[in-house]
C-alpha positions as CSV (number, residue, x, y, z in Angstrom):
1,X,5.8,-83.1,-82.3
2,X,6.5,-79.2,-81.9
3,X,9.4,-78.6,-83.7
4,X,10.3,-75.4,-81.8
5,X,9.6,-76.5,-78.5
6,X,10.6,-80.7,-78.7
7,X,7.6,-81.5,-77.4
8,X,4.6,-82.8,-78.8
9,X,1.1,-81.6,-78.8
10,X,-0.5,-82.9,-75.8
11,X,2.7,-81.6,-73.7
12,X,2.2,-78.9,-71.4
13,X,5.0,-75.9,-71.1
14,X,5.4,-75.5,-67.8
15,X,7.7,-73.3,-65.8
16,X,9.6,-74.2,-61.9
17,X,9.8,-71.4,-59.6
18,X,12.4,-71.5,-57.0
19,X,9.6,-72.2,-54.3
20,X,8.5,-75.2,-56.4
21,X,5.2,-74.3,-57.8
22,X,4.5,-74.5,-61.6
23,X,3.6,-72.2,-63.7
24,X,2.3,-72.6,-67.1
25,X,3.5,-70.7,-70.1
26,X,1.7,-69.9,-73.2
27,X,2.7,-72.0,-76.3
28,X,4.8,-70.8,-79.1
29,X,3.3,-70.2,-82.3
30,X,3.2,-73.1,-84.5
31,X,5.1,-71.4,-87.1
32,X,8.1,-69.0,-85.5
33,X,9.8,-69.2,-89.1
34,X,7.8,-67.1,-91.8
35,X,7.5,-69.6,-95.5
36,X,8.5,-66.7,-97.0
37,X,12.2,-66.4,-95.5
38,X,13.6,-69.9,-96.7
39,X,12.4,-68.8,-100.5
40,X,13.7,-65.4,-101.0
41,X,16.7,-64.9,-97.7
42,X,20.1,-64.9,-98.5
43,X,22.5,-67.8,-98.9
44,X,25.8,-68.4,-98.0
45,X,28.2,-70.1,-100.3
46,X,31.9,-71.5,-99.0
47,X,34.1,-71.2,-101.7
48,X,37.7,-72.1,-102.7
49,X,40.3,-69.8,-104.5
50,X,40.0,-71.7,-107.8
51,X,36.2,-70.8,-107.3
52,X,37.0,-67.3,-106.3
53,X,38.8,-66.8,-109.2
54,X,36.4,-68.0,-111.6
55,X,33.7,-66.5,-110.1
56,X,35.9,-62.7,-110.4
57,X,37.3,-63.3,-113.6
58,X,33.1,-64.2,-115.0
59,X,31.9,-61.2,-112.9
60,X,34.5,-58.7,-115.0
61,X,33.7,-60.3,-118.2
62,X,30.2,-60.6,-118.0
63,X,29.8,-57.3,-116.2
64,X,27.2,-59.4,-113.9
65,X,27.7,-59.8,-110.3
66,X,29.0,-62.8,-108.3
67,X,25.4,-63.7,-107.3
68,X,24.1,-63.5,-110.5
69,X,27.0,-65.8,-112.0
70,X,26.0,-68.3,-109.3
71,X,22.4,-67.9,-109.9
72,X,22.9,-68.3,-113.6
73,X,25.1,-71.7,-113.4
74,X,22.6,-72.9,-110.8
75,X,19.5,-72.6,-113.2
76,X,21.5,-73.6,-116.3
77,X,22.8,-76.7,-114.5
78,X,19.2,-77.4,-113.5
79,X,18.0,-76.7,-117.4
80,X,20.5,-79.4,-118.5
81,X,19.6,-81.8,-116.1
82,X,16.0,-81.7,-116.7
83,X,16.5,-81.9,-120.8
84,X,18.7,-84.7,-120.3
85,X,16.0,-86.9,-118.2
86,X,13.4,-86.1,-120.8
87,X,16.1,-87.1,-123.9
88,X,16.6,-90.4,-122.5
89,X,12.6,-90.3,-121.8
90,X,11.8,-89.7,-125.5
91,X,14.4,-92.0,-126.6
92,X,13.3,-94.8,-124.5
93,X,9.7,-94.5,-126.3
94,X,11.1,-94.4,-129.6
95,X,12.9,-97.3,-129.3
96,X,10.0,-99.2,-127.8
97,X,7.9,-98.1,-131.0
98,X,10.4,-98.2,-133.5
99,X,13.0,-100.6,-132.4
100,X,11.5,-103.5,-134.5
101,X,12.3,-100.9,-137.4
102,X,15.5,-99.6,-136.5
103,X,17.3,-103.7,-136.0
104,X,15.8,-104.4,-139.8
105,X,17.5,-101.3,-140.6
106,X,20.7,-102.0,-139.5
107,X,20.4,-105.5,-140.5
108,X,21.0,-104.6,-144.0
């Protein structure tokens, strides 16, 4: 299925004329979007006025701009998120090698 077109491959674009004869067209290139756009374009972000304030009051603080306060919380979130996974990764195989260890331990 052609994504830009809604038609699948063996389709044929096709154009009417008023006098009813067909004309094909040429296809669109498979890929009208460059890769490169949808990693390094722009972004919008909807915000609130509790937001708005936040984000002003960290811009004139930090002397950073709005973007980069955005930017920063988005990779710091994604930091945290990824060291908590591997906590409760390393915990869960200490447990499984130790826990035998750690119940006589607290036995006593």
């Amino acid at each position: 299925m052609c994504a830009y077109c809604a038609l699948d491959d063996s389709s044929v674009l096709v154009s009417t004329l008023s006098d009813s004869s067909v004309l094909p067209l040429r296809r669109a290139p498979r890929r009208l979007i460059p890769k490169w756009y949808h990693r390094e374009m722009a972004l919008t972000v909807r915000t609130d006025p509790a937001l708005e304030e936040a984000l002003t009051a960290l811009s004139e603080v930090e002397g950073a701009s709005r973007q980069e306060i955005i930017r920063r919380a988005v990779l710091d979130r994604f930091e945290r998120s990824g060291h908590s996974a591997r906590v409760a990764e390393s915990t869960n195989r200490m447990v499984e090698r130790w826990g035998d260890v750690l119940e006589r331990l607290g036995a006593e």
